[in-house]
N, C-alpha and C positions, 0 to 999 in steps of 0.2 A: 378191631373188626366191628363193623354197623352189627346191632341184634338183629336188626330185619328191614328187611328192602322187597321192591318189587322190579330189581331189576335183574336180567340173566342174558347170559349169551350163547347164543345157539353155537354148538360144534357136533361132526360126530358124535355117536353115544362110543364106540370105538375110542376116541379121543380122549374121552369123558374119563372114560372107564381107567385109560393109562394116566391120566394128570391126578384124579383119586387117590390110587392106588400107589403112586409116588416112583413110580416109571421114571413120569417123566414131569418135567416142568417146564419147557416150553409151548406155543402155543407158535404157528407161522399164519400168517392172514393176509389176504388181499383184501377179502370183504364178501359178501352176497354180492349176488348178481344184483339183484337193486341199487346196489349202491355202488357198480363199478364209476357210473360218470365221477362223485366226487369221491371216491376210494374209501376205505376202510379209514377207521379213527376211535381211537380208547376215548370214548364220552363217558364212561364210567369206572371208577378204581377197584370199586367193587361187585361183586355179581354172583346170582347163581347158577353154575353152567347144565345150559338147557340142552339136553342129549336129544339131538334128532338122528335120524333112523333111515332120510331120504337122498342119496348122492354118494352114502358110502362106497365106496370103489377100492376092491382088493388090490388092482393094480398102482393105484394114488400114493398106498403104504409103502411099509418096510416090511422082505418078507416074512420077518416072524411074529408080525401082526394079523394075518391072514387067517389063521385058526381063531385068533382069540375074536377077530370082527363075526366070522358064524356063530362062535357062541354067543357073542354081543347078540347080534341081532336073533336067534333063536329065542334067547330071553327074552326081548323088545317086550315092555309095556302093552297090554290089550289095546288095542284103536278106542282113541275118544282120552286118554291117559297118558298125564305130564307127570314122571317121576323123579323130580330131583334129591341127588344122594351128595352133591357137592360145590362146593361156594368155594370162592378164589379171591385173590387180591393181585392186584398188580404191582409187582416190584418192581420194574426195571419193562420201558417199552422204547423200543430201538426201531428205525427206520434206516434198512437196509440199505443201500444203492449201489452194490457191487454183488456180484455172483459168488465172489470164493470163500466170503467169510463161511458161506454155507456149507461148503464142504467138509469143514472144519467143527461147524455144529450135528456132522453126520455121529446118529447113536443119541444124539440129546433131543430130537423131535421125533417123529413119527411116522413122517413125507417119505414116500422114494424120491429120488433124487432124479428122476424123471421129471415129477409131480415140483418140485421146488424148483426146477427148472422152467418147465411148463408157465408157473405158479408167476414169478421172476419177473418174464418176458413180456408178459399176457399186457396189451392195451401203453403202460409206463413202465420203466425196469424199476423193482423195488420190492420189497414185502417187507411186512413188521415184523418184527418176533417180541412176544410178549411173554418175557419169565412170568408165573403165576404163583404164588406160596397158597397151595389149592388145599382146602378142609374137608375135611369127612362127616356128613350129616350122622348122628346117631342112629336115626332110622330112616328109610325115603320120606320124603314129603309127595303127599298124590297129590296130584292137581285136574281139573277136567284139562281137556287139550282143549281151550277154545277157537273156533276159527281165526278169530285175533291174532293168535298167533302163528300162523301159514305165513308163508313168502320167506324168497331168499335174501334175507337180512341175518346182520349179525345181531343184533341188540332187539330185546324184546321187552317189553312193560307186562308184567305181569298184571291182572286183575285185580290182587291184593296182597299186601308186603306181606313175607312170609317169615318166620322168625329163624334164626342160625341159633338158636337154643340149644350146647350141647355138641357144635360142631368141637373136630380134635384135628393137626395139623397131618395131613399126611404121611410128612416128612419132619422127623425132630430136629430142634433149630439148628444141630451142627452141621448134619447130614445137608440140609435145606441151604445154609449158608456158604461151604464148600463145594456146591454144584453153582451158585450163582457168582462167587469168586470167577470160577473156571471158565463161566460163560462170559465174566468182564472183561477176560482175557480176549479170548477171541472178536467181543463186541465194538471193544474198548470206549466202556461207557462210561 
């Protein structure tokens, strides 16, 4: 794991909050809307995940996600304040091209299966899924929001590299290892 970097990728704070927490460890992406002409792409292995607060949609999820996105965003950071609590790495990134593997990964993401549909379809058939072995900051790191950082993109440059001092793995290596077996299964990667 880098000590510190100035890179992160924006997802839900909703998201965020489940990859933490060790929910879950997938991640499905198409990209920002900036970036649909050339699609979505892992430009970085490591990052810290930048929780935004603007696009979340109850109906997108799973419904027992729905309570905990209120409380997500009840909490949300004051306006003008970037708090990151979690850093990830990229194990395994898989470029989709069939619809059913997904059904199969239903319970290990986050999506209604509406929204992976929708998600799927949109523009090229395809989306990523990116296992993440996601860390837990010891305390948040505040950050100002700076305008820099607006737009629907997934990858963002932060201002100045911020250290992972003290981050701890979510998920302990067995627990972390036996969910990513299970997704090779299905992925076959």
């Amino acid at each position: 794991m880098l000590d510190r970097t100035r890179i992160a990728l924006k997802e839900w704070a909703v998201l965020v909050r489940e990859l933490e927490e060790g929910r879950r460890i997938v991640l499905i992406r198409k990209g920002g809307i900036l970036e649909q002409k050339q699609g979505f792409s892992v430009e970085h292995r490591e990052f810290f995940l930048f929780p935004t607060y603007v696009h979340q949609n109850e109906r997108e999820l799973v419904p027992e996600l729905w309570q905990r996105l209120r409380e997500v965003v009840k909490n949300a950071p004051p306006p003008g304040e970037l708090r990151l609590t979690a850093y990830a790495r990229v194990e395994e990134s898989v470029y989709v091209t069939a619809l059913e593997p997904f059904k199969a990964l239903e319970g290990m993401h986050a999506l209604s299966w509406s929204t992976v549909e929708s998600r799927f379809r949109y523009r090229r058939p395809g989306l990523h899924v990116l296992v993440l072995r996601v860390y837990q900051l010891p305390k948040p790191i505040v950050l100002p929001l700076t305008p820099g950082y607006d737009g629907c993109v997934s990858w963002v440059d932060l201002d100045d590299e911020v250290p992972t001092t003290g981050a701890v793995p979510a998920l302990d290596d067995r627990e972390f290892s036996r969910r990513v077996a299970q997704l090779r299964e299905i992925l076959i990667v």
